[in-house]
N, C-alpha and C positions, 0 to 999 in steps of 0.2 A: 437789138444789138447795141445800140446806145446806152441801155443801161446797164449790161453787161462792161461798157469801155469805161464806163463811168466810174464803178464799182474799181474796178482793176486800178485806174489812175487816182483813186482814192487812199485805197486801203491797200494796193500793191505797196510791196517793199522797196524802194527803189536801191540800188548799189548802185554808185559811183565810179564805170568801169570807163579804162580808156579804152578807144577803139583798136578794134584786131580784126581780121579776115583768116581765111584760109593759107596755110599757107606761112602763117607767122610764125616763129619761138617766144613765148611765153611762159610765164611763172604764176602758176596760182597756188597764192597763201591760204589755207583753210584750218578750223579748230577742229580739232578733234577731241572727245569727251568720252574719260576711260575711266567710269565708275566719279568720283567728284573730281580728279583732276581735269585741267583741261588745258592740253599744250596746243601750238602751233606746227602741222606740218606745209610743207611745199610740195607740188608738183609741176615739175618744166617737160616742156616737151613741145612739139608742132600743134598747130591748130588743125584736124583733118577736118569740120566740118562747124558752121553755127546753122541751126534749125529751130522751126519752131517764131514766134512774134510775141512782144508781150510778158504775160506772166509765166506764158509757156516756153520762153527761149529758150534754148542748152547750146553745147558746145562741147566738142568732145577733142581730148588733147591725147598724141599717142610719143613715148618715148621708149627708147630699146634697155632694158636692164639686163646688159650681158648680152647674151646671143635673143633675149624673148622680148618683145613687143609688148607692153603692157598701156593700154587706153582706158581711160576713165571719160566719163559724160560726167558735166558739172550742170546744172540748170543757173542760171545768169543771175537770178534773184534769190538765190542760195544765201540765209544770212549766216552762214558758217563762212562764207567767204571772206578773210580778212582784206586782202588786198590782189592785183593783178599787174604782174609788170611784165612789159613787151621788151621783150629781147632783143629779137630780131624782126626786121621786116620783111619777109618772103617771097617773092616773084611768084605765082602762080597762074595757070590760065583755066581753073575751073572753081566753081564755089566750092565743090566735095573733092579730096583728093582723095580715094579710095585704092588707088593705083599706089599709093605710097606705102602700104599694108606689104607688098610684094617687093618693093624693093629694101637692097642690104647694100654696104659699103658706100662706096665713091658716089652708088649710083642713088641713094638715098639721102645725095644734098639739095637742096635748095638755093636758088639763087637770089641775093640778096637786092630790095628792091632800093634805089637809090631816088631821093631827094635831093632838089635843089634849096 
């Protein structure tokens, strides 16, 4: 198992990501490659979940387009990933919010966590 961790902290990819939890608003910047062009899209949305440790982390972000729920799973050491900027900071009281999947409106906000 050591040189399994060894490996990884080697030759893994590291990204320079600020921290975020469940529960957050976030913006991830990623390339996209359409035959030799290659622009920049975004996707903003809530954090519903980070899993996984290591090279295997992910994090899956869900936002409403219109009336439909659209989620992506991004893996953390993705180097398509340009950058990541935290929106908002979320009040939650579970590491998974899956329960956020079912809600719509008013009742689909999140309360924002405050710092001193």
């Amino acid at each position: 198992m050591d040189l399994l961790k060894y490996i990884e902290d080697e030759f893994g990819s590291k990204n320079d990501l600020p921290s975020f939890q469940a529960g957050d608003t976030i913006t991830v910047y990623y390339e996209i490659k359409e035959g030799k062009k290659v622009r920049t899209q975004f996707f903003r949305g809530v954090v519903i979940q980070r899993k996984g440790v290591g090279n295997t982390e992910t994090f899956t972000i869900r936002k409403m387009s219109g009336t439909i729920g659209v989620e992506r799973i991004f893996p953390v050491n993705l180097p398509a990933i340009q950058k990541i900027e935290v929106n908002k900071r979320g009040k939650v009281r579970r590491a998974r919010i899956y329960y956020f999947r079912e809600l719509t409106g008013k009742k689909a906000r999140i309360k924002e966590r405050m710092y001193k």
